[in-house]
C-alpha positions as CSV (number, residue, x, y, z in Angstrom):
1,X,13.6,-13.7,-19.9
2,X,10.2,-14.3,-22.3
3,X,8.5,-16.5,-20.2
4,X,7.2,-19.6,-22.3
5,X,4.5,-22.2,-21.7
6,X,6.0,-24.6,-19.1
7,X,6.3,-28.5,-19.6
8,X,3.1,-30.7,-18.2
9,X,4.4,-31.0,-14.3
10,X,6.0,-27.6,-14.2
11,X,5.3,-24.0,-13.5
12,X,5.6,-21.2,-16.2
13,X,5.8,-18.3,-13.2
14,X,5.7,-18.3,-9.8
15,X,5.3,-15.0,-7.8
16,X,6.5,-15.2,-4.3
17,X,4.2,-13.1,-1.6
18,X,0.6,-12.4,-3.3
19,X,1.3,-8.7,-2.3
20,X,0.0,-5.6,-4.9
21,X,3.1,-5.8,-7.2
22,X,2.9,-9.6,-7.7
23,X,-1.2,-9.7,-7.4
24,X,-1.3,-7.4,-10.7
25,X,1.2,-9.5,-12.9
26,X,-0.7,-12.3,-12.4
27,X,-3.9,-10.6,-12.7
28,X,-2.4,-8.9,-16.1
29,X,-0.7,-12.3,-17.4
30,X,-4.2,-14.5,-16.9
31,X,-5.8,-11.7,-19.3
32,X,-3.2,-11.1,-21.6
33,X,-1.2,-14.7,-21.9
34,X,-3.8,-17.5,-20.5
35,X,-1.1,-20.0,-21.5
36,X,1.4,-19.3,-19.6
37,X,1.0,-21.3,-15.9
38,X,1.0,-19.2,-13.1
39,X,1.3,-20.2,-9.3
40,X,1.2,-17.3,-6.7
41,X,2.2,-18.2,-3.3
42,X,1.3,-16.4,-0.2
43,X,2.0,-16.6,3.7
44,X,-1.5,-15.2,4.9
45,X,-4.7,-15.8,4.8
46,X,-5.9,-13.4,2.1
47,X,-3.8,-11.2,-0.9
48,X,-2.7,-8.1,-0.4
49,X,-3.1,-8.1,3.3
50,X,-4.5,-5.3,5.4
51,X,-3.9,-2.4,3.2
52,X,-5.6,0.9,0.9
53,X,-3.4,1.4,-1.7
54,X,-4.2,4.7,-4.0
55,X,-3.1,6.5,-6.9
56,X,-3.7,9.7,-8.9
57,X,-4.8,8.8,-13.1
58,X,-2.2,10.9,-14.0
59,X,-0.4,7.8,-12.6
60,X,-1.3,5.4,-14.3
61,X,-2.7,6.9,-17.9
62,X,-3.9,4.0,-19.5
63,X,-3.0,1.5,-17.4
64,X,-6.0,3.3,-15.4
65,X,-8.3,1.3,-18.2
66,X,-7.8,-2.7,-16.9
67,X,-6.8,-2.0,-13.2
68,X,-10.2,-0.1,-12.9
69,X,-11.5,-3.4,-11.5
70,X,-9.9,-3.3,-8.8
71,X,-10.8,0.3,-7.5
72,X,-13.0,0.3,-4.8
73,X,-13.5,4.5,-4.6
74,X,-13.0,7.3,-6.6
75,X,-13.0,11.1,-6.1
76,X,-12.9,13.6,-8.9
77,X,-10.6,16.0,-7.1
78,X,-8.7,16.2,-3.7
79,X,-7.1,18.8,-1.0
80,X,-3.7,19.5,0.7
81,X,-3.3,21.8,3.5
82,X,-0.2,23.7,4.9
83,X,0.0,26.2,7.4
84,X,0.0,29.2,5.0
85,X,-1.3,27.4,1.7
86,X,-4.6,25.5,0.9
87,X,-5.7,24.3,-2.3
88,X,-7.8,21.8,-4.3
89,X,-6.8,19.8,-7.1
90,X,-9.0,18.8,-9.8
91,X,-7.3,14.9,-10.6
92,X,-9.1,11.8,-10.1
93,X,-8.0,10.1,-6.8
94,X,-8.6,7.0,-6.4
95,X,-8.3,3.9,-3.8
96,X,-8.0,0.4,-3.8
97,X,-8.8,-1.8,-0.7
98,X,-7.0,-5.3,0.1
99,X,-10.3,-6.5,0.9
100,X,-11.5,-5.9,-3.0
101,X,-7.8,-6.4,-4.2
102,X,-8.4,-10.6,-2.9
103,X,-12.2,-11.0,-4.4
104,X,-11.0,-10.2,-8.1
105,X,-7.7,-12.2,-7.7
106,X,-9.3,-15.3,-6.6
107,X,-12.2,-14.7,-8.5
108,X,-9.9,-14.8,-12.0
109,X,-6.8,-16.9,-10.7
110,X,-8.8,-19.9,-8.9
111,X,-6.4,-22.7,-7.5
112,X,-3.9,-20.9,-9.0
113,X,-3.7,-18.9,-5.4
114,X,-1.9,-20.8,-3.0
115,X,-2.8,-19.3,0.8
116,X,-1.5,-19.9,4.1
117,X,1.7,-21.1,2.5
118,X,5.2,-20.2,4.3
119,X,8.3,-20.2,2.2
120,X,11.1,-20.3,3.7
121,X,13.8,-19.4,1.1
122,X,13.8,-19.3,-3.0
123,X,16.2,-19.1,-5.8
124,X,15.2,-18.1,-9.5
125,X,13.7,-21.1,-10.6
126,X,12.5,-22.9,-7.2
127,X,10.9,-22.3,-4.1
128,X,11.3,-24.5,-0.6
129,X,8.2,-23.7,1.6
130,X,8.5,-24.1,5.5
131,X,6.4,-27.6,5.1
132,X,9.4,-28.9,3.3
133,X,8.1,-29.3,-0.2
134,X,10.2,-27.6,-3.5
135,X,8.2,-25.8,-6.1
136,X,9.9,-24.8,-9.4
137,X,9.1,-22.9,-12.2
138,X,10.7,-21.5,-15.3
139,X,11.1,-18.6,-13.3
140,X,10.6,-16.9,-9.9
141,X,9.5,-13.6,-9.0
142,X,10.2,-12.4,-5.3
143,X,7.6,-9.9,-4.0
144,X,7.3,-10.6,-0.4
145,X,8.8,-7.0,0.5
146,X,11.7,-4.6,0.9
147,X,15.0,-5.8,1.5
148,X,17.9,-4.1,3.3
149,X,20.9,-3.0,1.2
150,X,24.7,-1.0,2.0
151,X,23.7,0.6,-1.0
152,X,21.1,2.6,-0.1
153,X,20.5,5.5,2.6
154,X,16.9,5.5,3.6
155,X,14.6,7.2,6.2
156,X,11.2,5.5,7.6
157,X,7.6,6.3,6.9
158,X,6.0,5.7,10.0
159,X,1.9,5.7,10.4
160,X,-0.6,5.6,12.9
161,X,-4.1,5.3,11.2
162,X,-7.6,4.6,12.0
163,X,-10.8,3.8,10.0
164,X,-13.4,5.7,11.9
165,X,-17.5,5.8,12.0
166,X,-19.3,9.4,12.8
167,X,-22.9,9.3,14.2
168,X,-23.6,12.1,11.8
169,X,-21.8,12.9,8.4
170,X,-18.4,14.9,8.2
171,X,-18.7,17.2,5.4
172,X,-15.8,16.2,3.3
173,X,-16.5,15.4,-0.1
174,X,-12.8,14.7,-1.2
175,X,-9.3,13.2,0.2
176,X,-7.0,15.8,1.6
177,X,-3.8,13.8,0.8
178,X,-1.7,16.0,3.5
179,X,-2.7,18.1,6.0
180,X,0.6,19.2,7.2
181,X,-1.2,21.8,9.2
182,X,-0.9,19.8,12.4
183,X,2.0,20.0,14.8
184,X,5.4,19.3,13.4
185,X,6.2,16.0,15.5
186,X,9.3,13.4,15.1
187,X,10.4,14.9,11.6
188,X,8.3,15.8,8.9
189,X,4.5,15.0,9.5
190,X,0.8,15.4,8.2
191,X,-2.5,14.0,8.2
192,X,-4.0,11.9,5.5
193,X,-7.8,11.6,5.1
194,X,-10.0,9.6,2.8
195,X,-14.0,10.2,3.0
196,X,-15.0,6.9,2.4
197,X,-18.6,7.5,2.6
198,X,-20.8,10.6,4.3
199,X,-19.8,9.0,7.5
200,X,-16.4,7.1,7.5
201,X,-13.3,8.3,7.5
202,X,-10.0,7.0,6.8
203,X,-7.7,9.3,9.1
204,X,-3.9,8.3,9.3
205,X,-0.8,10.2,10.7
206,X,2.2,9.8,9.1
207,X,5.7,11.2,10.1
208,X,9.0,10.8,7.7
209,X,12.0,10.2,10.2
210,X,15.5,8.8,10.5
211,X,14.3,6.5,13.1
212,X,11.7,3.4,13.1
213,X,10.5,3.5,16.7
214,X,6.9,5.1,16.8
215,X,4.8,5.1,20.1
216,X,1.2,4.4,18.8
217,X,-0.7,5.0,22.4
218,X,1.0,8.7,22.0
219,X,1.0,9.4,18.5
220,X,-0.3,12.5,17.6
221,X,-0.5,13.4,21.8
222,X,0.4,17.0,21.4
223,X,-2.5,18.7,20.3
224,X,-4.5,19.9,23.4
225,X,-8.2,18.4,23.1
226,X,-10.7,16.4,25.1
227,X,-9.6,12.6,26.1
228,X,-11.4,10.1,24.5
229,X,-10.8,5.9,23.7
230,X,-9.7,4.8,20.1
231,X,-8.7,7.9,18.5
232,X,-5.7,10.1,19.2
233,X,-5.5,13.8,20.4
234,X,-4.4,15.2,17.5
235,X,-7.0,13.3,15.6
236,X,-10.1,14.5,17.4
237,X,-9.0,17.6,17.4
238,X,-8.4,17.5,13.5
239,X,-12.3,16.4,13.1
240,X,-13.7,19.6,15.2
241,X,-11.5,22.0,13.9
242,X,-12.3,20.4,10.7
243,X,-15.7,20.5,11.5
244,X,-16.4,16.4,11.0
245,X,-16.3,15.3,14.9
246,X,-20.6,16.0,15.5
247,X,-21.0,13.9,18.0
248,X,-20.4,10.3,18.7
249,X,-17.6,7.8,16.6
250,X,-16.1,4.6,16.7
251,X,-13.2,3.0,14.9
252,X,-13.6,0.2,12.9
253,X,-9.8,-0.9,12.0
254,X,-6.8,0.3,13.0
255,X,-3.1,0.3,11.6
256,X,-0.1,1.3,12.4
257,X,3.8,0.6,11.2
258,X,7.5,1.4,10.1
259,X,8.3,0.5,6.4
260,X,11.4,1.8,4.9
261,X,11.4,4.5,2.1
262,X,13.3,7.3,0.5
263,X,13.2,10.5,2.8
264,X,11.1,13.8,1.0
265,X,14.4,15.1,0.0
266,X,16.6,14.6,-3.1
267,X,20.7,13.2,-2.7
268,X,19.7,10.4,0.1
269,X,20.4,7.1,-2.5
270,X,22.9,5.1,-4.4
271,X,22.3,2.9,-6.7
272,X,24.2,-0.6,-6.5
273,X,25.7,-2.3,-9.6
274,X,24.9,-5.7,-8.3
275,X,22.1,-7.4,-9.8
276,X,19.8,-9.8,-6.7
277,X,20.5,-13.5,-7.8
278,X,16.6,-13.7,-7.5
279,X,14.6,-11.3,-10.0
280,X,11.9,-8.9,-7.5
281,X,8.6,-7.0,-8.3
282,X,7.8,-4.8,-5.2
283,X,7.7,-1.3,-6.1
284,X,10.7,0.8,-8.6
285,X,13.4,-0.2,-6.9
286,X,13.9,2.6,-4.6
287,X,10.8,4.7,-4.4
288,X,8.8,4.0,-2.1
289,X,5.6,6.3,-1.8
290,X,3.0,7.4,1.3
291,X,1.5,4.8,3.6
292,X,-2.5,4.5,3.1
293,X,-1.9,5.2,-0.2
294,X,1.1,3.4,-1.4
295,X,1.0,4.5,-4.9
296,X,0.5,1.3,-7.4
297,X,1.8,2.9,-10.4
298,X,5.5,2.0,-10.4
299,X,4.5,-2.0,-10.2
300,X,1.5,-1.1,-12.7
301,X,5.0,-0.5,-15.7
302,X,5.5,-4.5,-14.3
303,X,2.3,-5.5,-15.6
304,X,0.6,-3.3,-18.2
């Protein structure tokens, strides 16, 4: 559908859930086509909700040039660990924070972001909210998150991670986007560690498994270290092997969750024939990629 200027009284595009996929496409539409009337609709309080999301440039290649605004940190090169392997990458890594992702949106959409807005259900050109009022538009785009489906076979990505603040600074001067030298837990897992300044540290532990259910109090328990409050076994023990725990930390957020995804191995989807009777951004429809650092460059080929 080309998406024309609406009629006074009526909505060119409205983007259901002010998530990353639909937060760029109206980000990318107010720059590129000012004349088309946008309207993006989200439950919560803020857009993009509680989330890092990063990519690689390789990624993104130009695309890299207008969602630039939005990065909040940047690394010229970044680590993985296995158990018999190490090495370090020479790519621009870089993150984006929800907290940064709101202050440009609203900054360039204005009143066109509705918050704290329920809807309840939606059909391509209309939208009931849970207050009982209809909004309708030329057309609708649903991006309020994964939906189940017969025709696919997925796994979970589960995730325990913590935003942390050391009393003295941890050394690191790039990501290690896995660290898979921890203990094998609850399917394939590694850690996943950003350096977001000498003394912060983003530390999340992620597992790929068949099965949703994740215990966050024991998450990461089998590593033998010292107790402690905030931050999990294996995690402590990570910083001082590492050498990043000095002394005295404290967490500043914490997340944790179970979002579907393709398993790390090939032959585990189908692909149905049936088109949704409502058209969806979210990410390429199936890939879904790691959890801090969902990787933005599939819903980037929405909007560049």
């Amino acid at each position: 559908m080309i998406l024309d200027r609406a009629p006074e009284g009526r909505t060119s595009l409205l983007l259901a859930g002010g998530g990353l996929a639909n937060g760029l496409i109206a980000y990318r539409l107010a720059r590129k086509r000012p004349e088309i009337s946008v309207r993006l609709v989200e439950g919560g309080d803020r857009l993009g909700g509680r989330h890092t999301w990063s990519f690689f440039d390789t990624d993104v290649g130009s695309v890299g040039d207008w969602i630039s605004v939005f990065v909040a940190k940047s690394w010229s090169a970044y680590e993985v660990r296995f158990p018999k392997r190490r090495r370090q990458v020479g790519n621009f890594y870089r993150s984006i924070t929800s907290q940064r992702f709101h202050q440009v949106l609203t900054a360039e959409l204005g009143d066109r972001v509705v918050l704290n807005t329920r809807i309840e259900t939606l059909g391509p050109d209309w939208v009931d909210l849970a207050d009982g009022r209809r909004l309708t538009a030329n057309l609708v785009i649903d991006g309020r998150g994964p939906a189940g489906s017969p025709d696919l076979i997925l796994g979970y990505q589960k995730f325990l991670g913590q935003m942390v603040q050391l009393a003295a600074e941890h050394g690191l001067d790039a990501p290690i986007i896995m660290d898979a030298t921890v203990d094998q837990l609850d399917g394939y897992r590694f850690l996943y560690v950003l350096p977001w300044d000498t003394r912060v540290l983003l530390i999340e532990d992620t597992r790929y498994t068949d099965g949703a259910d994740l215990d966050a109090t024991a998450c990461g328990a089998a590593s033998p270290t010292t107790r402690g409050a905030g931050v999990g076994p294996s995690r402590r023990c990570w910083m001082r092997r590492r050498a990043c725990f000095r002394s005295r930390w404290a967490a500043i957020s914490k997340r944790t969750g179970a979002v579907l995804g393709t398993p790390p191995f090939p032959d585990c989807v189908r692909r149905s024939s049936i088109r949704p009777p409502v058209t969806r951004s979210r990410m390429r429809w199936p890939w879904r990629m790691r959890s801090v650092g969902w990787r933005p460059s599939t819903r980037l080929r929405w909007s560049g």
